[in-house]
C-alpha positions in Angstrom: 23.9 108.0 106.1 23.3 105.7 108.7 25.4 102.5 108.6 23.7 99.2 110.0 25.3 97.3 112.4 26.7 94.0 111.8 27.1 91.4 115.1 29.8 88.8 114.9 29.4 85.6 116.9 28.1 85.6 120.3 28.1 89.4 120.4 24.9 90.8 120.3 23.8 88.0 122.8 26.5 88.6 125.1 25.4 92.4 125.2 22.1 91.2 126.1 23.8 89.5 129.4 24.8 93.3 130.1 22.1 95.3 132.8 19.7 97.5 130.8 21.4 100.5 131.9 24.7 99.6 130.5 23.0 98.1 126.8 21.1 101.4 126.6 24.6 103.3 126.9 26.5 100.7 124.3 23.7 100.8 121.8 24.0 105.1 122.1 27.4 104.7 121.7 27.6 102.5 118.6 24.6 104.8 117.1 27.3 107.3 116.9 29.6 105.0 115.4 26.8 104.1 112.8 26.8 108.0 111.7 30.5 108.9 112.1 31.1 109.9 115.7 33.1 108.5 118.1 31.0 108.4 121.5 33.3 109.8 124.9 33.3 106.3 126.1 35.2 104.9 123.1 38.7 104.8 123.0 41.4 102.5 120.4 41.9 99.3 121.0 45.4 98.9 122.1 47.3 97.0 119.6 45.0 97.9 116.5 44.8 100.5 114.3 40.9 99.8 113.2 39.4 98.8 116.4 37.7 101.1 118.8 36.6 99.8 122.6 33.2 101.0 124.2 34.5 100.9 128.3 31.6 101.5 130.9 32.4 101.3 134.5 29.4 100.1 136.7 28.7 99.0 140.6 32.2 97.8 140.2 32.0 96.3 137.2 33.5 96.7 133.5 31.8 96.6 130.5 33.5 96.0 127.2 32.3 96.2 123.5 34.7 96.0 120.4 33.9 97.6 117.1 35.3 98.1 113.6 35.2 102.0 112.2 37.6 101.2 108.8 34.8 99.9 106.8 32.3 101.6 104.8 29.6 98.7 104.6 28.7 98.7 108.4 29.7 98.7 111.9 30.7 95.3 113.3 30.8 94.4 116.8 32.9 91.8 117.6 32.9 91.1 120.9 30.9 91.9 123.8 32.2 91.3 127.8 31.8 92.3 131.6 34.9 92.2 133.8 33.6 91.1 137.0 35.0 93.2 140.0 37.9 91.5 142.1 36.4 91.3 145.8 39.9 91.5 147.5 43.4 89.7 146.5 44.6 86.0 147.0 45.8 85.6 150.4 50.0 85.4 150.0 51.2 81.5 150.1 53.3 82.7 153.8 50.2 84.2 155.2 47.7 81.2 154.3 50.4 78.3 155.8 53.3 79.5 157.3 54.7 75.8 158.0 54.2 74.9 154.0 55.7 78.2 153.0 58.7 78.3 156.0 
């Protein structure tokens, strides 16, 4: 039986932020979660024992999507988020002013 999914705050809307590409892919994945399967993509949170993480990697970019499996009633997403690629590292104190840092 198919469970219905159950959004938790800003969720859903924050997964409507995410490309179409990458909200196609989540919504597969938590289909399987609404029938008992745990999509390749999905991995435990670390740190909880009931939380499973939808990860997509994109043009750089990380998608995230946390869901509960432990309950019966539905599937409830409870947080939705892109990581936004770094473009490069902070320039080192010495290298930016090397009278300051000297």
């Amino acid at each position: 039986m198919l469970k219905p999914v159950d959004w938790i705050g800003s969720s859903k809307a924050d997964l409507k932020k995410f490309p179409a590409t990458v909200q196609d892919a989540i919504g597969f994945a938590l289909y399987q979660a609404q029938n008992g399967v745990k999509h390749r993509d999905t991995k435990p949170l670390k740190g909880s024992a009931n939380l499973l993480e939808i990860v997509l990697h994109r043009a750089g970019d990380t998608y995230r999507t946390v869901y509960t499996f432990g309950f019966e009633a539905a599937v409830y997403v409870l947080y939705a988020l892109q990581e936004k690629r770094q473009r490069g590292r902070a320039t080192p104190t010495q290298e930016r002013d090397p009278v300051e840092a000297g």
